[in-house]
N, C-alpha and C positions, 0 to 999 in steps of 0.2 A: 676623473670619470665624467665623459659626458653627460647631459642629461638624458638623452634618449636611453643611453647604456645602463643609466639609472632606474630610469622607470622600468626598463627591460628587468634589471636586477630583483625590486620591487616586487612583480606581479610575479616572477619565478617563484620569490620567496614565499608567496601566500599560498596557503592550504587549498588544493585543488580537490574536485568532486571526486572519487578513485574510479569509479561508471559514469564517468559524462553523458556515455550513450542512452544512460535509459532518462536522462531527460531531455525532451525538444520545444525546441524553440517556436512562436508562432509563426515568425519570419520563415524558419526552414517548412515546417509544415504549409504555410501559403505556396510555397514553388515546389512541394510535390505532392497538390493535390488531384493531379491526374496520373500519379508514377502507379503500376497495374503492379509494383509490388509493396505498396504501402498501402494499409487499411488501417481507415479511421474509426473508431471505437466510441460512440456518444456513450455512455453510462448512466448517464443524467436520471433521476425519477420519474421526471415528468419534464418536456414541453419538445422531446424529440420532432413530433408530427407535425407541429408548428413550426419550427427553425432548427436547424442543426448547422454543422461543418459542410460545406458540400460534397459528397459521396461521400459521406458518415453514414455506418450503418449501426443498430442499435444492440444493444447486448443490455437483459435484465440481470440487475446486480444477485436477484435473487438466485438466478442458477447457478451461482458459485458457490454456495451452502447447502444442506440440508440439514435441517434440524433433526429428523429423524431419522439419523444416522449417527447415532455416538457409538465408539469413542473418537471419531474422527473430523465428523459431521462435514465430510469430503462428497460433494455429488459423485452421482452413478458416471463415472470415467467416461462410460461407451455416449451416455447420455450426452453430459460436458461438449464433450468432443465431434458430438455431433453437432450440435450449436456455433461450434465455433468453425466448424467446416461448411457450416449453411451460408457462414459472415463471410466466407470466401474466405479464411485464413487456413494456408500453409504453410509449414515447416519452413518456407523462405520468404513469408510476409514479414515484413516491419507495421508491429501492431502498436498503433497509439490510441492508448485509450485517452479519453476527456469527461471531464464533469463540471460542476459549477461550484465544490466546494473544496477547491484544493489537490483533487485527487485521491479522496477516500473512498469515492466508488468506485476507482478503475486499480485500487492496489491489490484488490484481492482476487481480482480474477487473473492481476499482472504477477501476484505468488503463486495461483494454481496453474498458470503459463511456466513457471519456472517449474513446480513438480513433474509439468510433462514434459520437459526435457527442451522447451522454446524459448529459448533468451533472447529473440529481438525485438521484447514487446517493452515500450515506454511508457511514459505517460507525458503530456503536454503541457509544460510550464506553466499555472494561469489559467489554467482550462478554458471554457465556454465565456469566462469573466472577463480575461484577459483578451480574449479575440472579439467581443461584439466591442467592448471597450476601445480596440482600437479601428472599430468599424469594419472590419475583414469582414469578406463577402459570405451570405448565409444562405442555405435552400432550403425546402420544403420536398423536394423530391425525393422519394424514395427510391435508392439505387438497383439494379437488379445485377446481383453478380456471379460469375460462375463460381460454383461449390468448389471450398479447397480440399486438400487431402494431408492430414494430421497423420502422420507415424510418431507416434508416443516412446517416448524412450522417461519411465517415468525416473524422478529421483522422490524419494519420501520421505526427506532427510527435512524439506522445508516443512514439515506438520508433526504437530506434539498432540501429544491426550494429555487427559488430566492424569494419567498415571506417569508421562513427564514429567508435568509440573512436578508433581507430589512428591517427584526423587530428587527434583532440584534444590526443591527447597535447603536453605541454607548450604546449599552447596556454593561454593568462593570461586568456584570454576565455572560457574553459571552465573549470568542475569535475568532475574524475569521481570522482565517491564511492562507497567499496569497502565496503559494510554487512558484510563478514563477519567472522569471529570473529579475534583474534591470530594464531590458529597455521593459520588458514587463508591470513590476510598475508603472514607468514612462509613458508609453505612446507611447514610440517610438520604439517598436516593435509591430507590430500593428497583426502579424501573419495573415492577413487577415480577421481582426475584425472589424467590421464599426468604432468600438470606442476604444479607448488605454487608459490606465490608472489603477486606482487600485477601487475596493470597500472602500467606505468612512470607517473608524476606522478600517480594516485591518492591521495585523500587518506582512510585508513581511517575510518569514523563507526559502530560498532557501531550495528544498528538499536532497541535496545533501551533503548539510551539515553534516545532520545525517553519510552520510559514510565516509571510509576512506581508503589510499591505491588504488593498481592497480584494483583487485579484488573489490573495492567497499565492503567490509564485516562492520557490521554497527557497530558504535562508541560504547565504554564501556556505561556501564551506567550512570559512573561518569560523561562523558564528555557529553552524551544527559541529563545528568539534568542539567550541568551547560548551556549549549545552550539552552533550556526550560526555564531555569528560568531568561536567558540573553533577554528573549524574552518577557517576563513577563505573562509566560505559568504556569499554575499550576493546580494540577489534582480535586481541589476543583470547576474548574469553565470548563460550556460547551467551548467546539473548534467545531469551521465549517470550514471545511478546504477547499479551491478552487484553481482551475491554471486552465489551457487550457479546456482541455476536460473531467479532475477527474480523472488522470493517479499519477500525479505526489503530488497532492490532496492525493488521496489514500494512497500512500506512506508515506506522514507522520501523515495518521490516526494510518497508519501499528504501526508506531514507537513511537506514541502518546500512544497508547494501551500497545505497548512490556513495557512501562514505567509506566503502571498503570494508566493511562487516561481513562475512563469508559465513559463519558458521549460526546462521539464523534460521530458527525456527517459526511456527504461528499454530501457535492454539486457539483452531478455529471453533473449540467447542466455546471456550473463554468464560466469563463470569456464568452465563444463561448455561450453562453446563456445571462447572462447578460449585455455585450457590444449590443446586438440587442437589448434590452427591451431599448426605449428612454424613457419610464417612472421610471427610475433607476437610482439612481445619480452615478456620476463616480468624483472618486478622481485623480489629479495628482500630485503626490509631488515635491515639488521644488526642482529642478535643486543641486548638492552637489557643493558649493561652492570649 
């Protein structure tokens, strides 16, 4: 075997992303930053008005939740959707969203893209980190673009209540995966939750796991399936995935999916809903000796 036919062998052999498409590259997004059917998505918290992508328009992460909506804590749809028709996005835009920490603020508005029936929204490898880092050109301009037209074809299939969770538990046909930090598992980071701890038969996966490097650009495939299956994830059985508020949740629906996970949920009400239901059990796990 030659060596070309070798290497060719090689890279066949290695576990591939099973959605390529929903992650882009910076290189690809630099040559179509003037395509009139791609819209760039800043997510960022803060420093949009100062520097962004060039014709990056902005979207607050906040309008993807409402807290004062349980059991779902799904914003008003008409409302949603108007938002995102003001960003000039339609049902045949390729939407990329970006941020500066990996892509946790652009995955949950990239799952409630998926409930309304629009799967060609991405997110950008490296985000905002990865692009000044390799100096790509940056504006200040605020874009003006015409309004797009959203036909909503929803599915509901991607959002769980806590009365999911609560039937899942211990169920072997499900995983519920707890993206938040140790001492929020524990109990002792209470972030201002009457009650600390974890959902019973959760299994904790920090979300950042998935990434790696300054830039945060997300792990090969090889090494998300070895973490997936370190975890005792496999794409034969449902994931509900929860943390704080369904930020960080989201995120490893994002990456659950890029990996051929199909049957994924997001409990956007997550701990800040659950820790207030006292009719809800709370696990805390022993102390690591």
């Amino acid at each position: 075997m030659t060596s070309a036919l070798l290497l060719l062998f090689v890279f066949a052999a290695q576990p591939q992303y099973a959605h390529p498409e929903l992650l882009v590259e910076t290189g690809w997004l630099q040559a179509h930053l003037t395509d009139p059917d791609v819209r760039i998505v800043d997510t960022r918290t803060k420093g949009y008005e100062e520097s962004h992508i060039p014709g990056a328009v902005h979207l607050d992460i906040e309008t993807s939740r409402d807290p004062g909506n349980p059991p779902s804590y799904l914003p008003d749809r008409e409302r949603f959707v108007d938002t995102l028709e003001k960003l000039g996005i339609s049902n045949d835009t390729r939407v990329v969203f970006y941020d500066d920490l990996g892509g946790i603020y652009g995955t949950r508005p990239w799952v409630l893209l998926q409930m309304l029936g629009h799967p060609r929204a991405a997110i950008l490898n490296g985000g905002w980190t990865k692009w000044t880092a390799e100096k790509r050109g940056t504006s200040r301009e605020l874009p003006s673009l015409p309004r797009g037209k959203l036909d909503v074809n929803e599915a509901p299939r991607w959002i769980a209540t806590a009365d999911d969770v609560a039937a899942a538990i211990g169920n072997d046909d499900v995983r519920i995966v707890d993206a938040r930090t140790e001492g929020e598992v524990a109990g002792t980071d209470l972030r201002g939750n009457p009650r600390g701890g974890a959902v019973p038969s959760s299994i904790p996966m920090y979300w950042e796991d998935t990434l790696e490097g300054e830039a945060k650009t997300f792990k090969s495939a090889a090494e998300l399936e070895r973490l997936f299956a370190s975890h005792g994830l496999d794409p034969n059985r449902e994931v509900i995935t929860y943390c704080q508020g369904g930020g960080r949740a989201a995120h490893e629906i994002f990456v659950l999916h890029l990996m051929g996970f199909d049957d994924l949920r997001l409990y956007l009400g997550s701990w800040e809903d659950w820790s207030r239901r006292e009719d809800l059990p709370v696990h805390r796990p022993s102390p690591k000796q």
